[in-house]
NUDRENKE-657133 format. One record per residue (C-alpha): x, y, z; residue number from 1. Coordinates in Angstrom, 1 decimal. Layout:
N
<xx: X&yy: Y&zz: Z&resi: NUM> .
...
***
This chain:
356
<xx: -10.1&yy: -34.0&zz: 17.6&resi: 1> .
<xx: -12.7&yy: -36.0&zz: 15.1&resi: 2> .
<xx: -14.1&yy: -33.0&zz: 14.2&resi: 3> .
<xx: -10.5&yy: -31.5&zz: 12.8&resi: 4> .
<xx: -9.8&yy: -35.1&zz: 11.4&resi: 5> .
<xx: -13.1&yy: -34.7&zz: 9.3&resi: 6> .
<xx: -12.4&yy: -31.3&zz: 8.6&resi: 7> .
<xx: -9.3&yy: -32.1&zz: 7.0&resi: 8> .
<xx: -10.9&yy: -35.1&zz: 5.4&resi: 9> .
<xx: -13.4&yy: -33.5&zz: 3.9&resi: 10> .
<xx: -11.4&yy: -30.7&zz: 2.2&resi: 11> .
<xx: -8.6&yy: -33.5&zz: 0.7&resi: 12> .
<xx: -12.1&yy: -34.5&zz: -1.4&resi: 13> .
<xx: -11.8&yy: -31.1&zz: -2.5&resi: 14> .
<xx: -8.8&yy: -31.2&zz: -4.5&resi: 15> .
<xx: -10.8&yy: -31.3&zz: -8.1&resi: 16> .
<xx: -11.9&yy: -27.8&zz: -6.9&resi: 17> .
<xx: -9.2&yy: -27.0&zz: -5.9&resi: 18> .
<xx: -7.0&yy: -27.8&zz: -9.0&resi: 19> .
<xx: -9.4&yy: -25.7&zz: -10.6&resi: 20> .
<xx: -9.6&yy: -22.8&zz: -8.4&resi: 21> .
<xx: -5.6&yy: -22.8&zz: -9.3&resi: 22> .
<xx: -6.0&yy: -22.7&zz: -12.7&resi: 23> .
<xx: -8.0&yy: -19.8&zz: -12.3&resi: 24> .
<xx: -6.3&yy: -17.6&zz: -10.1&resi: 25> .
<xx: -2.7&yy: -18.7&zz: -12.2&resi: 26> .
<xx: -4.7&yy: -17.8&zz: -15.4&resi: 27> .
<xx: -5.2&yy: -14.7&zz: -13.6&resi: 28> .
<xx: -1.4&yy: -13.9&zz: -12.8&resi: 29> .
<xx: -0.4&yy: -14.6&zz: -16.0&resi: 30> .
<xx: -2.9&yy: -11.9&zz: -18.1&resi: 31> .
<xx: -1.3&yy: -9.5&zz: -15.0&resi: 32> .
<xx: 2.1&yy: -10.9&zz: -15.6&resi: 33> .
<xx: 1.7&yy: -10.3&zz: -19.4&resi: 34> .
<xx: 0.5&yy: -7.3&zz: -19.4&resi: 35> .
<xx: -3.2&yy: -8.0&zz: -20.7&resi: 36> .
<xx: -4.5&yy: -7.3&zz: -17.5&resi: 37> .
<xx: -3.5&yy: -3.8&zz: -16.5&resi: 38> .
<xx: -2.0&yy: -2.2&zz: -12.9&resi: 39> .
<xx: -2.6&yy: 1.1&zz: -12.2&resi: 40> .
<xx: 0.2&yy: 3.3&zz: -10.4&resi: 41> .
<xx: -0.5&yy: 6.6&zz: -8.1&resi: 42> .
<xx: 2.0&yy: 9.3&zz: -7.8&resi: 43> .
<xx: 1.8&yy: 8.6&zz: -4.2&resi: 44> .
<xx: 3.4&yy: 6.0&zz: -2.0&resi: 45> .
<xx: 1.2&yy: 3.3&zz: -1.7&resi: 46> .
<xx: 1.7&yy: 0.1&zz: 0.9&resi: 47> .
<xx: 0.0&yy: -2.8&zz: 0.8&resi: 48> .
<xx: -0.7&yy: -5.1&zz: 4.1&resi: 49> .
<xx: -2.5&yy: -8.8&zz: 2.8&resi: 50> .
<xx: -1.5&yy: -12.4&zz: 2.4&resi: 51> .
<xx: -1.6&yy: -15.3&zz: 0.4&resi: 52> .
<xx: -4.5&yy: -16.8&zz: 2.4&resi: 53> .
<xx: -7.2&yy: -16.7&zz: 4.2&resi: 54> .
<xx: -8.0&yy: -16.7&zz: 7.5&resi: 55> .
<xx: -6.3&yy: -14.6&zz: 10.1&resi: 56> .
<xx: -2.7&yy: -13.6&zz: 9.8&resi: 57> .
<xx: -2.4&yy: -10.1&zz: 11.5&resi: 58> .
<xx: -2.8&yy: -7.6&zz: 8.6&resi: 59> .
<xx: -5.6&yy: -5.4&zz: 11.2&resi: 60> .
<xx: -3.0&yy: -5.1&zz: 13.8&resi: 61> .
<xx: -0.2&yy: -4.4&zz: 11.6&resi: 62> .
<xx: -2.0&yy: -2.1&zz: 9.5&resi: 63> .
<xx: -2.5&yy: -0.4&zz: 13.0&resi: 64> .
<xx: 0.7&yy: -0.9&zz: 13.9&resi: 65> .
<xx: 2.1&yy: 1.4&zz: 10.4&resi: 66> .
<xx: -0.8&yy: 4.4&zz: 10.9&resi: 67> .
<xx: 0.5&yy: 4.1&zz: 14.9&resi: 68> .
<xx: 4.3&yy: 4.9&zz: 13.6&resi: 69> .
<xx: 3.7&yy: 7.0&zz: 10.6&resi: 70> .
<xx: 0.6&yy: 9.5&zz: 11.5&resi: 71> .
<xx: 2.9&yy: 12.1&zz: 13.2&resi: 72> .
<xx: 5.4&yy: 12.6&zz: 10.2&resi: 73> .
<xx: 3.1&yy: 12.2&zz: 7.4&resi: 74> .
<xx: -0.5&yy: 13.0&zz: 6.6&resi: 75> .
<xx: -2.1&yy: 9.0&zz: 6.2&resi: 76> .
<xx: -5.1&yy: 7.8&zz: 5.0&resi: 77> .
<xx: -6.3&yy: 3.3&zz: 5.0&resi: 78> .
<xx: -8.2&yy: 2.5&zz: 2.6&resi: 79> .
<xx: -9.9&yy: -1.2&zz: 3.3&resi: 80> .
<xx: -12.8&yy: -3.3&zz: 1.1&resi: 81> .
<xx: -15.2&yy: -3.4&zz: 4.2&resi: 82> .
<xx: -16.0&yy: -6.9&zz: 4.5&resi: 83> .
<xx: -19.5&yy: -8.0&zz: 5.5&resi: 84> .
<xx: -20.6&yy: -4.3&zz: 5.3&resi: 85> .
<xx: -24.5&yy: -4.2&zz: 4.4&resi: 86> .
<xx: -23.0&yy: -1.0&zz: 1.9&resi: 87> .
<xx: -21.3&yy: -1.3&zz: -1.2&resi: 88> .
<xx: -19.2&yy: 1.6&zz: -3.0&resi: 89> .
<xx: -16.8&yy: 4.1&zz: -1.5&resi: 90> .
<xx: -17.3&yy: 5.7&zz: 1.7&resi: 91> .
<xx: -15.2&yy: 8.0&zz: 4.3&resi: 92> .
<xx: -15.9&yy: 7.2&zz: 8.0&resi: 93> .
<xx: -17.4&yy: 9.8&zz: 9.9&resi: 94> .
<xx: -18.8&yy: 10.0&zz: 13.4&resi: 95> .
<xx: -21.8&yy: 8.7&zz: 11.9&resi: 96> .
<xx: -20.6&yy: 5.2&zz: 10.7&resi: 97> .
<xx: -21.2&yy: 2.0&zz: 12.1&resi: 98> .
<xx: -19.7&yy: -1.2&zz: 11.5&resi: 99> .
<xx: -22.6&yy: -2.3&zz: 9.2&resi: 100> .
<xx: -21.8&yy: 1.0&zz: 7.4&resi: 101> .
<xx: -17.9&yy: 0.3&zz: 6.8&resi: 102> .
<xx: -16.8&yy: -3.0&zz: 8.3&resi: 103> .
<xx: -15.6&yy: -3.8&zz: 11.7&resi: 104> .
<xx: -11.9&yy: -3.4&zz: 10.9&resi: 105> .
<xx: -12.4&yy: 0.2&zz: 9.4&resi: 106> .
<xx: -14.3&yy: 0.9&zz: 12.3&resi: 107> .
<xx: -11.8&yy: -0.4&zz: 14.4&resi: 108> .
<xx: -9.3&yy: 1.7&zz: 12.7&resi: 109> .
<xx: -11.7&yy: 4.8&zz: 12.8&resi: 110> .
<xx: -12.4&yy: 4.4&zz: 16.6&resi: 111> .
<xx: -8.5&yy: 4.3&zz: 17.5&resi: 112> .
<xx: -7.2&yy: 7.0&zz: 14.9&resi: 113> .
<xx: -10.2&yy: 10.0&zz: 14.9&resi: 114> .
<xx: -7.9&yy: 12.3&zz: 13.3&resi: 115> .
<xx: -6.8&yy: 9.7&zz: 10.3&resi: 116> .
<xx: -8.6&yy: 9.5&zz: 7.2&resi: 117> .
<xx: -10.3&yy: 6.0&zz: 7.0&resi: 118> .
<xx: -12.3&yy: 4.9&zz: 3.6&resi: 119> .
<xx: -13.8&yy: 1.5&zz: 2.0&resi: 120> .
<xx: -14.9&yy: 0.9&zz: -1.1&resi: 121> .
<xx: -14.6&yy: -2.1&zz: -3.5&resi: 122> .
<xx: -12.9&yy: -0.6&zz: -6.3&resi: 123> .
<xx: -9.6&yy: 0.4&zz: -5.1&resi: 124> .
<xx: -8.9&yy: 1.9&zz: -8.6&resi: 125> .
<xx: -11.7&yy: 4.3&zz: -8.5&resi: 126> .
<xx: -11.4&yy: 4.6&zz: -4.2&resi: 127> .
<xx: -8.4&yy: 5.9&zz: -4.3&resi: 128> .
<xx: -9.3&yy: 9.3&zz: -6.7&resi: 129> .
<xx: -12.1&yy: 9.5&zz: -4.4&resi: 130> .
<xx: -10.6&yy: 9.5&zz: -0.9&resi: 131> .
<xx: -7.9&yy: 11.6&zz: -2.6&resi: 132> .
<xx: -10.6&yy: 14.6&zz: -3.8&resi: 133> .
<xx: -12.2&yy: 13.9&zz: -0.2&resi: 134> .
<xx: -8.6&yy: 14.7&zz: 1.7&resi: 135> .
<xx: -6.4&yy: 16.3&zz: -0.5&resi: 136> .
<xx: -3.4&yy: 16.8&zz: 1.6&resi: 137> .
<xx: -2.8&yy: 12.8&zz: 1.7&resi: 138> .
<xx: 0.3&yy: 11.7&zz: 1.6&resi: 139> .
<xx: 0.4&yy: 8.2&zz: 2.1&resi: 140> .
<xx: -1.9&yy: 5.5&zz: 1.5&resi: 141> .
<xx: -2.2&yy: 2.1&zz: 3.5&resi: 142> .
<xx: -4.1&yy: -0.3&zz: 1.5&resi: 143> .
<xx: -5.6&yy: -2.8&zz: 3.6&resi: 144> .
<xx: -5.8&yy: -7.1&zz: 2.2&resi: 145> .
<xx: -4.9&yy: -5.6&zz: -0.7&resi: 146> .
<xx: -2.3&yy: -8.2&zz: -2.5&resi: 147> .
<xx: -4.4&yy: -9.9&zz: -4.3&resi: 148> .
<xx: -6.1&yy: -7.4&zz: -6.2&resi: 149> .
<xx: -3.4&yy: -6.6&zz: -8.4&resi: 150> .
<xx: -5.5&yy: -3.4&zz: -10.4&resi: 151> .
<xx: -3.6&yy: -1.2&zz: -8.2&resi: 152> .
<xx: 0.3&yy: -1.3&zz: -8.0&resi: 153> .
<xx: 1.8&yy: -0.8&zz: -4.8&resi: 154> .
<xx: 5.3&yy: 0.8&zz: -4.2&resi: 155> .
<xx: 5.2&yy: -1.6&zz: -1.3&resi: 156> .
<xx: 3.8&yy: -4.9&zz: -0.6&resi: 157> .
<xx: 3.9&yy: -6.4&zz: 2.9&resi: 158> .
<xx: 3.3&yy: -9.7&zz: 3.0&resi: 159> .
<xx: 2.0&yy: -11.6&zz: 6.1&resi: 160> .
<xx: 2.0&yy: -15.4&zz: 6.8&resi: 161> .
<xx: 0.9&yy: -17.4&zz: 9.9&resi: 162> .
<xx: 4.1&yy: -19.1&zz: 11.5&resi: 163> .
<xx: 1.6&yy: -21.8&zz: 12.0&resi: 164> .
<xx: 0.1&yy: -22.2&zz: 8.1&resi: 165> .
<xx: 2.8&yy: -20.3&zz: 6.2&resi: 166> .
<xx: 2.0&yy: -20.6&zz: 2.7&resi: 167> .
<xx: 4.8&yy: -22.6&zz: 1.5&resi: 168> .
<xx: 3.4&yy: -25.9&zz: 3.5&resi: 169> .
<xx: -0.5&yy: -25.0&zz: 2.4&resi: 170> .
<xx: -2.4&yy: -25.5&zz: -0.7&resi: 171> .
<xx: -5.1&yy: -24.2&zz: -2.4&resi: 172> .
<xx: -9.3&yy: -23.8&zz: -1.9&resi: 173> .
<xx: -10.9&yy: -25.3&zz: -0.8&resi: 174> .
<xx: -8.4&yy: -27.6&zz: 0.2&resi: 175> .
<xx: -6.2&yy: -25.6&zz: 1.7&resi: 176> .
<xx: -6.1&yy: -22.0&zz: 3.2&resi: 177> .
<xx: -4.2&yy: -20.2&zz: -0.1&resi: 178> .
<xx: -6.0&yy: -17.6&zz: -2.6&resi: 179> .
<xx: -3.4&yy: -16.8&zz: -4.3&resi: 180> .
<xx: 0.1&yy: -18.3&zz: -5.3&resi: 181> .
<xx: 2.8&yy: -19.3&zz: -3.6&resi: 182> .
<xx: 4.9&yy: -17.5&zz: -6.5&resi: 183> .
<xx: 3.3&yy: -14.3&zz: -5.7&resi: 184> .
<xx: 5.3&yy: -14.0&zz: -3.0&resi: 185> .
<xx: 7.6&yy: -12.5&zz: -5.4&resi: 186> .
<xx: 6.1&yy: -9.2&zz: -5.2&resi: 187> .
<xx: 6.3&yy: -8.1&zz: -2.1&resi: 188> .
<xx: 9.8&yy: -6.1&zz: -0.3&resi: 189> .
<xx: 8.4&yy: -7.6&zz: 3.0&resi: 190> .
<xx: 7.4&yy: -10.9&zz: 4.6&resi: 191> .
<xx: 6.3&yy: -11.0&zz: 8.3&resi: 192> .
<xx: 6.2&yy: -14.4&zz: 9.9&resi: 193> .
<xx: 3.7&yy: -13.7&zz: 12.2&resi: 194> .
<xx: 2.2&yy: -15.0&zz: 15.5&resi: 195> .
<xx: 5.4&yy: -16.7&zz: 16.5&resi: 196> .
<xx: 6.5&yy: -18.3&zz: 19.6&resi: 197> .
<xx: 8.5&yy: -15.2&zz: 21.6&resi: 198> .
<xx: 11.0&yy: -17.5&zz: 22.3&resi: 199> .
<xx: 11.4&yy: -18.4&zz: 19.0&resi: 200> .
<xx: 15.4&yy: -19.2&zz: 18.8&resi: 201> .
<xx: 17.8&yy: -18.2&zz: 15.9&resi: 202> .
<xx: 18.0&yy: -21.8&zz: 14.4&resi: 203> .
<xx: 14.7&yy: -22.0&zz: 14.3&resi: 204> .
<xx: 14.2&yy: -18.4&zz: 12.5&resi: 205> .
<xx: 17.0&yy: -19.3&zz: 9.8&resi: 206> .
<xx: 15.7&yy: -22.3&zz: 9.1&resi: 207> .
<xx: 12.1&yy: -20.8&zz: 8.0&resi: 208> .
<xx: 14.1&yy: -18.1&zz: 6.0&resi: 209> .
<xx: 15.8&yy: -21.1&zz: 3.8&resi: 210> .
<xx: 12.2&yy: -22.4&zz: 3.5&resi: 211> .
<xx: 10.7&yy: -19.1&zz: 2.5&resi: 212> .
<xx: 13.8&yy: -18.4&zz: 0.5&resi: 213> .
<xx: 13.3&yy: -14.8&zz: 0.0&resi: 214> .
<xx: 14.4&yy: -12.8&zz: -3.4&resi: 215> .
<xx: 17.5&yy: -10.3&zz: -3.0&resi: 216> .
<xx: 15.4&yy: -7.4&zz: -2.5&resi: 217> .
<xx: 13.1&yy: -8.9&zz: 0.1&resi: 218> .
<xx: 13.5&yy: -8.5&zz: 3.8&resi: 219> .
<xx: 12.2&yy: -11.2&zz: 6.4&resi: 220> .
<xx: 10.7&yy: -10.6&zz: 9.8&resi: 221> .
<xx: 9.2&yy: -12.2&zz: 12.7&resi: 222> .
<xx: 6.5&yy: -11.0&zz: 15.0&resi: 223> .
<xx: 4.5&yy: -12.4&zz: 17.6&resi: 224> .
<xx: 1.6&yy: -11.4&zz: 19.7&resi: 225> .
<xx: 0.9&yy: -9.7&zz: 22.2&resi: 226> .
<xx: -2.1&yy: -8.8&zz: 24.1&resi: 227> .
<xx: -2.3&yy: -5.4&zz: 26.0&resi: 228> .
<xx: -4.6&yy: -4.5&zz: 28.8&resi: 229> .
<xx: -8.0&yy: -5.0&zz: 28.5&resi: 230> .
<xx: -10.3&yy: -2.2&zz: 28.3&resi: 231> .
<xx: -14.1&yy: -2.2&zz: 28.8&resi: 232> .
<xx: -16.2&yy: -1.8&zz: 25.8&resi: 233> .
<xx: -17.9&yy: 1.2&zz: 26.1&resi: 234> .
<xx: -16.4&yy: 3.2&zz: 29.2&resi: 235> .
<xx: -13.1&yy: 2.4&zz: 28.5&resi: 236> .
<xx: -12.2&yy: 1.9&zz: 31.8&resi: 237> .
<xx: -9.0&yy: -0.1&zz: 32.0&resi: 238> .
<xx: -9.1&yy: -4.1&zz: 33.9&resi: 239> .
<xx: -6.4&yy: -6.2&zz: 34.7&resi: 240> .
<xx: -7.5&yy: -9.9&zz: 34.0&resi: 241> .
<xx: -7.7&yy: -11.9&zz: 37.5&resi: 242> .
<xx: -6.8&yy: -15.3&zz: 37.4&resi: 243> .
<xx: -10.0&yy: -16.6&zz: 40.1&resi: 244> .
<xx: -12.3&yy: -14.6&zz: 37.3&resi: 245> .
<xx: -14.6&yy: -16.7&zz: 35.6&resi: 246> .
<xx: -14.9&yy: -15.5&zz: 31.5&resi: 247> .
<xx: -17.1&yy: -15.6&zz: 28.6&resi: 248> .
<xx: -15.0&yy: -15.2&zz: 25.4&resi: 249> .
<xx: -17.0&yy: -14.1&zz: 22.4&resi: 250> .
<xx: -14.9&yy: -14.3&zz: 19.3&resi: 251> .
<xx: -16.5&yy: -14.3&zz: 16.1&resi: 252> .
<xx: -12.5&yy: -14.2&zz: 14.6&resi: 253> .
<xx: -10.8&yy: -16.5&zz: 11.7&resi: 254> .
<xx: -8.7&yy: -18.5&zz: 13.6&resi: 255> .
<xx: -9.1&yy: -17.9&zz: 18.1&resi: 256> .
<xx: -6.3&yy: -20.3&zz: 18.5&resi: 257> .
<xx: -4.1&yy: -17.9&zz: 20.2&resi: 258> .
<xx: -6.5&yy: -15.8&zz: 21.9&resi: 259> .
<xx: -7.6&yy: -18.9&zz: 23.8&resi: 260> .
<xx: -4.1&yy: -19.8&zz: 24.5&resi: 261> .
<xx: -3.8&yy: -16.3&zz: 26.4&resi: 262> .
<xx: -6.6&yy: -17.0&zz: 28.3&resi: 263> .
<xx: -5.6&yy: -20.8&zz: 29.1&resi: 264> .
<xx: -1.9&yy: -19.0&zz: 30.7&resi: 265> .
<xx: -4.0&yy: -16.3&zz: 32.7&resi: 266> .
<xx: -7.5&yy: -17.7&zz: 33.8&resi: 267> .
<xx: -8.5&yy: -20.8&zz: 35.6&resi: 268> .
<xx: -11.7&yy: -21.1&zz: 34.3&resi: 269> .
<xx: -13.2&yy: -19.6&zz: 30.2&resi: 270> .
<xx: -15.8&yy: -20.0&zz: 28.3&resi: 271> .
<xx: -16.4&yy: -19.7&zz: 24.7&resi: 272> .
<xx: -18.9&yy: -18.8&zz: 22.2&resi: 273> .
<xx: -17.2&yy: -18.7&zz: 18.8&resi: 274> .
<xx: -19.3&yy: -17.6&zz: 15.9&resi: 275> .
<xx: -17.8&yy: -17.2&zz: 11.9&resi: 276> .
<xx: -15.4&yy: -14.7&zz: 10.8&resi: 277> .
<xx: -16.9&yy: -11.3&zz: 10.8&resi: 278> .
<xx: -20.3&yy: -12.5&zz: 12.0&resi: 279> .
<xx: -22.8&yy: -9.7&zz: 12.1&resi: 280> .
<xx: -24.3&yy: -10.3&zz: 15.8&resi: 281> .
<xx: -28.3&yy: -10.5&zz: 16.1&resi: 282> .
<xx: -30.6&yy: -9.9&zz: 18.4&resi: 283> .
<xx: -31.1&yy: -13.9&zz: 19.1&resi: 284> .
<xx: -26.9&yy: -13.7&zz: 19.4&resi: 285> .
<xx: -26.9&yy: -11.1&zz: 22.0&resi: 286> .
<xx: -29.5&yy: -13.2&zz: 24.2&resi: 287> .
<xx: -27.9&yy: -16.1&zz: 23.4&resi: 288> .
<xx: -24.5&yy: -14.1&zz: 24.9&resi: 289> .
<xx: -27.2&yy: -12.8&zz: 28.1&resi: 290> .
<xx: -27.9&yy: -15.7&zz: 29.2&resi: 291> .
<xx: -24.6&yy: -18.0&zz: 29.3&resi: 292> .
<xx: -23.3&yy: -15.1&zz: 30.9&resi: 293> .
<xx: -26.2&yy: -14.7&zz: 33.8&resi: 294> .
<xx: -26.1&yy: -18.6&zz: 34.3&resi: 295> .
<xx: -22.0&yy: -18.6&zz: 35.0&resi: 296> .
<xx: -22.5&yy: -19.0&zz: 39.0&resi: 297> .
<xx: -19.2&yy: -17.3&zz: 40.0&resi: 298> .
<xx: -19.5&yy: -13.7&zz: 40.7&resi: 299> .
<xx: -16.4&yy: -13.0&zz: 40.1&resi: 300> .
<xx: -17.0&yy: -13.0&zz: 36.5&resi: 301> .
<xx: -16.4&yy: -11.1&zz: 32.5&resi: 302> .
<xx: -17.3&yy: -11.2&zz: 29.6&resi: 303> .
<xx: -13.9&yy: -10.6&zz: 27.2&resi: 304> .
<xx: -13.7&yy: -10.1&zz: 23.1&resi: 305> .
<xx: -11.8&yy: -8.9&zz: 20.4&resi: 306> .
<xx: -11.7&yy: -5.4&zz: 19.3&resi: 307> .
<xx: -13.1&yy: -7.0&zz: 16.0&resi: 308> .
<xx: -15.8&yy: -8.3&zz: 17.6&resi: 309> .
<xx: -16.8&yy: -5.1&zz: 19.6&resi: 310> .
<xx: -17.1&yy: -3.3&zz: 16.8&resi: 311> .
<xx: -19.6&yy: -5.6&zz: 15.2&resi: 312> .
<xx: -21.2&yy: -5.5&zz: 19.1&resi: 313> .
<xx: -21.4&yy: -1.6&zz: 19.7&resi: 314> .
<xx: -25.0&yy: -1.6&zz: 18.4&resi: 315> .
<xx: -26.1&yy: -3.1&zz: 21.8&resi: 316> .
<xx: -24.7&yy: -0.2&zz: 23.2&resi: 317> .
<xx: -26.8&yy: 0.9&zz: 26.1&resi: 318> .
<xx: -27.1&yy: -2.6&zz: 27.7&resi: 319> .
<xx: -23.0&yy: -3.1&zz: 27.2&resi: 320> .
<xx: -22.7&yy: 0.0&zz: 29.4&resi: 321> .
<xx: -24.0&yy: -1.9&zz: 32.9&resi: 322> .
<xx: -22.0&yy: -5.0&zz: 32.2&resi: 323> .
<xx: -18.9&yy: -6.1&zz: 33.1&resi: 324> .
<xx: -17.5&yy: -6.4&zz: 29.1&resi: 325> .
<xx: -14.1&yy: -6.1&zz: 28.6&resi: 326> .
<xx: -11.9&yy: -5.8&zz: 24.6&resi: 327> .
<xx: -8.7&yy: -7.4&zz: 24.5&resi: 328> .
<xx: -6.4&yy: -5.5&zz: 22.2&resi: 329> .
<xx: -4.1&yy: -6.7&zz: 20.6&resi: 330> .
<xx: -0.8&yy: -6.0&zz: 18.4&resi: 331> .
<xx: 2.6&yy: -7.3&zz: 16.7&resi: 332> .
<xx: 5.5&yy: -7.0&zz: 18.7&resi: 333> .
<xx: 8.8&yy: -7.5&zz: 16.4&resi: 334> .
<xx: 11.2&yy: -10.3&zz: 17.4&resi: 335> .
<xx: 15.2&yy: -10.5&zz: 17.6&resi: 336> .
<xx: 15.0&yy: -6.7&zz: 18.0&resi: 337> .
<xx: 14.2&yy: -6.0&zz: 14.4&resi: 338> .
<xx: 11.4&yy: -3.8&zz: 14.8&resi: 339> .
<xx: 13.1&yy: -0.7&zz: 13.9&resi: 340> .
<xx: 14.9&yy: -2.3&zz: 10.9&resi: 341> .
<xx: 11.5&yy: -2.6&zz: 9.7&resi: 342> .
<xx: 10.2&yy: 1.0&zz: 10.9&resi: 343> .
<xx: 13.1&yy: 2.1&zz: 8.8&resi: 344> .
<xx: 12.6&yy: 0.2&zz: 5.5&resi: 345> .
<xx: 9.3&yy: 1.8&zz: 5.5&resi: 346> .
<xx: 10.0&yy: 5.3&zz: 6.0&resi: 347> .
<xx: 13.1&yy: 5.2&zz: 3.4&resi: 348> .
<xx: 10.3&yy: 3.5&zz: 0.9&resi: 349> .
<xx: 8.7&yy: 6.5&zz: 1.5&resi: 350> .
<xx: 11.4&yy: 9.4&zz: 2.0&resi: 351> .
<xx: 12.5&yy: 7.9&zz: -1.8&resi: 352> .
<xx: 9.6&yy: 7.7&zz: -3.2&resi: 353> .
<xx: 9.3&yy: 11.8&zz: -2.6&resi: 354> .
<xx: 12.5&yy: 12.5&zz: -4.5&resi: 355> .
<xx: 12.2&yy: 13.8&zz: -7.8&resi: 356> .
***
């Protein structure tokens, strides 16, 4: 509790900063706006998963969630920066690649859809071309936290925001959690409220569309989370949490908020050894990880992380094999029965964008 109070004390000093920072990035808009700044189009449908913030909103799952619903009608490429990846440029994943390689989210995406084409590079502007001469017979491209970098123009722009810190009650870094601005909003055709309460009620789901107060053209959705069944990390050997189990939760995630709720509803007992967003696990990590885990008493006992996170931990491969180390996927599930509304208004972007 004193820590958060701090926290959020601190970051109020930080309003010169961030009264710059805004300057900047609505200086920024403005040369885009205007025209100085120029956006490239591809004759190719392009969507774009990101946010007005950082921190995590749910663009991994839902970019999974569109390659999951589009890969048997169309031939679909991602195309990601590959944060925290020790290589710059473009790259393809191959069977080769490693998270240091491309990014734990591109891996992640790579592990789960072999037969998909899955690239990073900085420069979307050149990546595209690239990925394009790599796989030829691409037709559709999802461009992953990709809003903000307004060089490339997508057909269509998905916007996600937190139920919990949805950008129209934040503020700017570093005092708040926004990179770009609230007006930005603007450009996208859809805005996913995500990580809501299942039982979010009607009322309460009209009221956030008045605050959003989306544009004619835009459509509103809610989704919350939902965790499937755990999988261990390297056999892949399916495990149904037990509620006597004692676990070790290793997130190194932007916000664990409601990962440790899960737990809280499912498990008497947790653990938790929570390390920064994308955090490249070291050998001093991994014994660090060893050793609460050998000095849990119960031996009824797991270790449990995010699919993120076992991406980034993959490289300690042979010794994950003989413990008991379970990933915890997880994914959007559409409230109100929307879901295929939205399936729909993605599909007809792209059935349209094909006519002549």
């Amino acid at each position: 509790m004193f820590s958060n109070w701090f926290l959020k004390s601190f970051r109020i000093l930080l309003l010169p900063f961030a009264l710059i920072f805004w300057f900047i990035i609505w200086l920024r808009n403005w040369l885009y706006d205007k025209e100085y700044f120029k956006s490239v189009s591809f004759g190719m449908p392009l969507i774009c998963v990101g946010n007005l913030s950082v921190g995590g909103t749910g663009k991994s799952p839902m970019v999974e969630y569109l390659v999951m619903r589009l890969k048997n009608q169309y031939k679909v490429a991602t195309l990601s920066r590959g944060y925290k990846r020790k290589t710059k440029g473009y790259a393809l994943a191959t069977s080769e690649s490693t998270a240091i390689d491309i990014g734990d989210e591109p891996m992640q995406f790579y592990r789960k859809f072999p037969g998909v084409p899955i690239a990073v590079g900085e420069e979307r502007m050149d990546a595209i071309p690239q990925l394009l001469h790599d796989k030829p017979a691409t037709e559709v491209i999802i461009l992953d936290d990709a809003f903000q970098h307004r060089t490339i123009k997508a057909g269509l722009n998905i916007l996600l925001s937190e139920y919990n810190n949805l950008y129209t009650r934040d503020f700017f870094l570093p005092t708040g959690d926004l990179r770009d601005l609230r007006s930005s909003y603007k450009r996208a055709g859809i805005i996913v409220v995500t990580k809501c309460d299942p039982h979010l009620t009607v009322d309460q789901k009209k009221a956030i569309i008045k605050e959003i107060d989306p544009l004619p053209y835009q459509h509103v959705f809610f989704t919350s989370i939902i965790y499937a069944t755990p999988h261990h990390i390297i056999k892949h050997t399916l495990h149904h949490l037990d509620e006597q189990a004692e676990v070790l939760l290793i997130t190194g995630i932007a916000n664990p908020r409601p990962l440790k709720d899960y737990l809280e509803e499912h498990i008497e007992t947790y653990h938790m050894i929570h390390y920064g967003d994308h955090h490249i696990f070291s050998i001093d990590d991994w014994n660090d990880i060893k050793n609460r885990f050998e000095n849990i008493e119960n031996k009824n006992k797991i270790l449990v992380t995010t699919e993120k996170d076992a991406m980034r931990l993959l490289k300690f491969e042979h010794e994950l094999a003989s413990l008991p180390f379970y990933v915890l996927p997880i994914e959007h599930q559409f409230l109100f029965g929307e879901g295929t509304m939205f399936d729909n208004i993605v599909a007809n972007f792209i059935e349209n964008f094909k006519q002549p």
